[in-house]
N, C-alpha and C positions, 0 to 999 in steps of 0.2 A: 398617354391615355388620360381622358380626366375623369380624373376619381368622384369628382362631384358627382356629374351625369351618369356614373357605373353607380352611387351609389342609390341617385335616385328612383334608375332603372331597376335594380333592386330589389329596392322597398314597394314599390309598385307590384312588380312582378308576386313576389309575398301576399304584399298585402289582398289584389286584385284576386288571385288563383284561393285565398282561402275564401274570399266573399263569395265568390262564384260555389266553390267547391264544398260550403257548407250548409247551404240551405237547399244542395242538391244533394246532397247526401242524407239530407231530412225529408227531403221529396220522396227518393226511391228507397231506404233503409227503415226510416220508421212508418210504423203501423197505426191507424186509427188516435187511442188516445197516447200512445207515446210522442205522438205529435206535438201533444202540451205538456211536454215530460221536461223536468229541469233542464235535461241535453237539448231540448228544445228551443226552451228560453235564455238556454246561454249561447245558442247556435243566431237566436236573431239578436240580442247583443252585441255578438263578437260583429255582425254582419253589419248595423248598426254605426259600430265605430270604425269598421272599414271603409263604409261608404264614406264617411266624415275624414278621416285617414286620406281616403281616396282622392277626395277634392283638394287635400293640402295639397298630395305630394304631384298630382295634376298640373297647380297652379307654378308649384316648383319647376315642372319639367317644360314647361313653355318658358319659363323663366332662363334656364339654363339653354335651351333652341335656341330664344331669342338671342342670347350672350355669342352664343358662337354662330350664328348668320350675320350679325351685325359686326363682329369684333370689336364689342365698348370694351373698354376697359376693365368696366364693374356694373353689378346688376342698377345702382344707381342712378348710370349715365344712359340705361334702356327707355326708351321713347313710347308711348303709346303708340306710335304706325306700325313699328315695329311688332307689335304683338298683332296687330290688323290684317297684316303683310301674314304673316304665319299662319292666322286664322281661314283668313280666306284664298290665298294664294298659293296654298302646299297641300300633301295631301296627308300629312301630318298633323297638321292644324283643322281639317275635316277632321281627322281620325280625335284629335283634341276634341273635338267639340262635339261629336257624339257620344264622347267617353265624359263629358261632363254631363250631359242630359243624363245619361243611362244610371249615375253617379246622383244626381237628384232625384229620380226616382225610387232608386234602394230606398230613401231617408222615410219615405209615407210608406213602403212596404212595412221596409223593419218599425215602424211606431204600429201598424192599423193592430186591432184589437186583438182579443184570444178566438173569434168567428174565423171560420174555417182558414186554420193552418194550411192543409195543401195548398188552396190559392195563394196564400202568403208567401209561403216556400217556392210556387212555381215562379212567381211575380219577382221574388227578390232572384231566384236562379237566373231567370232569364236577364233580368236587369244586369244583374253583374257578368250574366257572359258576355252579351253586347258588351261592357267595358272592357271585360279581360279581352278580349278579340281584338279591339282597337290599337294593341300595343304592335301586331303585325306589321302596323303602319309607320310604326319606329324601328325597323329592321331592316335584314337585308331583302327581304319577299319586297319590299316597298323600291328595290331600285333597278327594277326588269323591265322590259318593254312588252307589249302583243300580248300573246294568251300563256306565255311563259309568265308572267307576271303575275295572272290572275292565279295561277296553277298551284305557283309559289305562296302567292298570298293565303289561297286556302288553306295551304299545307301548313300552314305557317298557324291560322285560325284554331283547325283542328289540332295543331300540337298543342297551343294553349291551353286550350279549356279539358283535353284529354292528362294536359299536369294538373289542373285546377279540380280536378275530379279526384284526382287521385290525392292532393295534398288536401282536399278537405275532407276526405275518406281518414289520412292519418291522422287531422286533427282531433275528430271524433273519434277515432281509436284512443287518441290520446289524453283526454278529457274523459272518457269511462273510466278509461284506467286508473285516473287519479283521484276519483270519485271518493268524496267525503265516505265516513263508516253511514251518515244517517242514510244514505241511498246505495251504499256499497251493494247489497242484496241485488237490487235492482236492476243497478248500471253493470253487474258484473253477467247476470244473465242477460241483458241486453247486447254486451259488448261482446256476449259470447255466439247470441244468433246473429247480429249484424257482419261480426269478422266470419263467421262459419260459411254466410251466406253472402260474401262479398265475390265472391268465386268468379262468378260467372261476368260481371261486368268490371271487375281489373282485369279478366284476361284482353276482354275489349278494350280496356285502355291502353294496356301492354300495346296490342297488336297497333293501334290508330297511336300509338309513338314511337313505333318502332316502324311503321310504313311512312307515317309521314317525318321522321328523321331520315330516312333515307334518302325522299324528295329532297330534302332542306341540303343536307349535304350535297348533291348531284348540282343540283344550282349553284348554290357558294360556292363547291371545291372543284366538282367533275370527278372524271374517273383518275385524274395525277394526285396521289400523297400532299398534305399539306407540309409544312415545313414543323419539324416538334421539338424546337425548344419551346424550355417552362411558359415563358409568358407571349408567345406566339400561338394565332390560332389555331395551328395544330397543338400545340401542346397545352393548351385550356381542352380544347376539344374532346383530346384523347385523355383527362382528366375526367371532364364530364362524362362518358362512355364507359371510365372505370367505375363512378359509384352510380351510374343506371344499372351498370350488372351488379354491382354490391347489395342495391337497391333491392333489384328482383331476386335476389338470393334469401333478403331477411325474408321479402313479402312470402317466398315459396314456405319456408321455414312457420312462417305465422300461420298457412294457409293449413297444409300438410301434418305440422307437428305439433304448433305452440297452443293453435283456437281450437282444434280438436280434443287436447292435453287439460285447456281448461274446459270445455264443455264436457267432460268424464270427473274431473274434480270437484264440480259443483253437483254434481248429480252424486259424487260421493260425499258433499258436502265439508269437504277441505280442502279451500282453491287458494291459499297463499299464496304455495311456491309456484303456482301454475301462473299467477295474476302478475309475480312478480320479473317471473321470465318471459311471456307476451309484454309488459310494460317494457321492459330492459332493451326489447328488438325493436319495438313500437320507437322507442325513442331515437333510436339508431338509425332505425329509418325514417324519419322526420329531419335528423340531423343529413342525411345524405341527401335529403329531399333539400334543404335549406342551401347546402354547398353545390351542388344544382343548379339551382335559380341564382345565386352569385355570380357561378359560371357562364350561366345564360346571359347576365348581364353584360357582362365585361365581352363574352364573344359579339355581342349584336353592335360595339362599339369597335371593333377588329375587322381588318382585311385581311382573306386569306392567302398567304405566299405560298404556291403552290412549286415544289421542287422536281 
């Protein structure tokens, strides 16, 4: 496997699913002036340097194409036709290259002024999902024929940006959390209506990952078992499967126990231990969110041996 290309699938995957997922979750989560709220301004920051992030690890990942369609030796001995060939000749290098456009446009979203945020927020959402979509086209949805292809590819679409929803939901969760004492008041009743009221649209996401994972595997594997050892795509796979349900175990926990537990604690006016147990699961599932998208990586680089 090469670790390069798994790592820079990776960092992409990271980086691309919070830009998308955090000025969407500014979009539909905040209200009026919480729009211009610190969470606000660190939201189109963070988006900011993804987009910039985004073009490095971009120019990386044609870099590393290039290396293995050509077979140089070293990125050195890579030719300019070669990256011409890829751009225009594949449909990876389409997918390249609207994932660059979409990628410079972020840059004048996240700069334009403090004038109405929601356009800001829809502008930069939609920008970064065009990018995060793009990545389908370095998968396996990208090597089907006819209207199987198309099928897969959406399926492939829709799982993205339904992770990219949901990891910039954690990131926000997780930035309240941590929220200095000057704004603690603040972020903590905010992070208590946003998670209370997160209900209704992670069940949506649930559901559009859990329908379209099952596409995804029908295509790749079919109805035969893949083979499960550790570093075979059944046994990443059935790894990644374990901490999706780990996953929706904290989220139940946050939804059901922990956000309700502090919205009673603040209304009694002592949310410590409440802030400190939502923070603690928050981070757990961010870390299961991140081991995930590793997964994700390293599988879209694997063929499945079906036994």
């Amino acid at each position: 496997m090469d670790w390069v290309a798994v790592g820079l699938r990776f960092a992409l995957y990271v980086d691309l699913a919070l830009l998308f997922g955090l000025p969407l979750f500014c979009l539909y989560a905040l209200h009026g002036h919480e729009r211009a709220s610190w969470l606000a301004a660190r939201c189109r920051v963070m988006a900011l340097a993804g987009a910039i992030a985004g073009i490095v690890l971009s120019l990386g990942s044609i870099a590393v194409m290039a290396k293995a369609m050509t077979g140089a030796a070293g990125y050195s001995a890579l030719q300019s036709h070669a990256f011409g060939m890829i751009v225009t000749g594949t449909d990876f290098g389409v997918a390249w290259s609207v994932r660059m456009v979409a990628l410079l446009l972020c840059l004048p979203a996240a700069l334009s002024g403090r004038a109405r945020p929601g356009t800001r927020f829809a502008a930069l959402a939609a920008c970064a999902g065009i990018a995060l979509a793009t990545l389908a086209w370095g998968g396996h949805g990208a090597m089907h024929d006819g209207a199987g292809r198309y099928l897969h590819l959406g399926a492939d679409v829709a799982h993205l940006l339904a992770a990219g929803a949901w990891a910039g939901a954690l990131a926000a969760f997780v930035l309240l959390s941590l929220a200095k004492p000057a704004s603690g008041a603040q972020a903590m009743a905010l992070l208590s209506r946003t998670s209370n009221g997160f209900a209704r649209i992670g069940s949506a996401i649930v559901a559009t990952l859990v329908l379209t994972g099952a596409v995804n595997y029908w295509y790749i594997v079919g109805p035969a078992l893949p083979a499960l050892a550790p570093l075979s795509y059944g046994g990443l796979l059935a790894a990644k499967l374990a901490l999706f349900v780990a996953m929706l175990g904290l989220a139940a926990a946050n939804r059901y126990r922990l956000s309700p537990r502090l919205e009673q604690a603040l209304q009694a006016g002592n949310h410590g231990v409440a802030i400190r147990a939502l923070r603690r699961s928050l981070m757990l599932e961010s870390g299961a969110a991140t081991l995930v998208l590793a997964l994700v990586a390293a599988l879209g680089m694997l063929s499945p041996a079906p036994v």
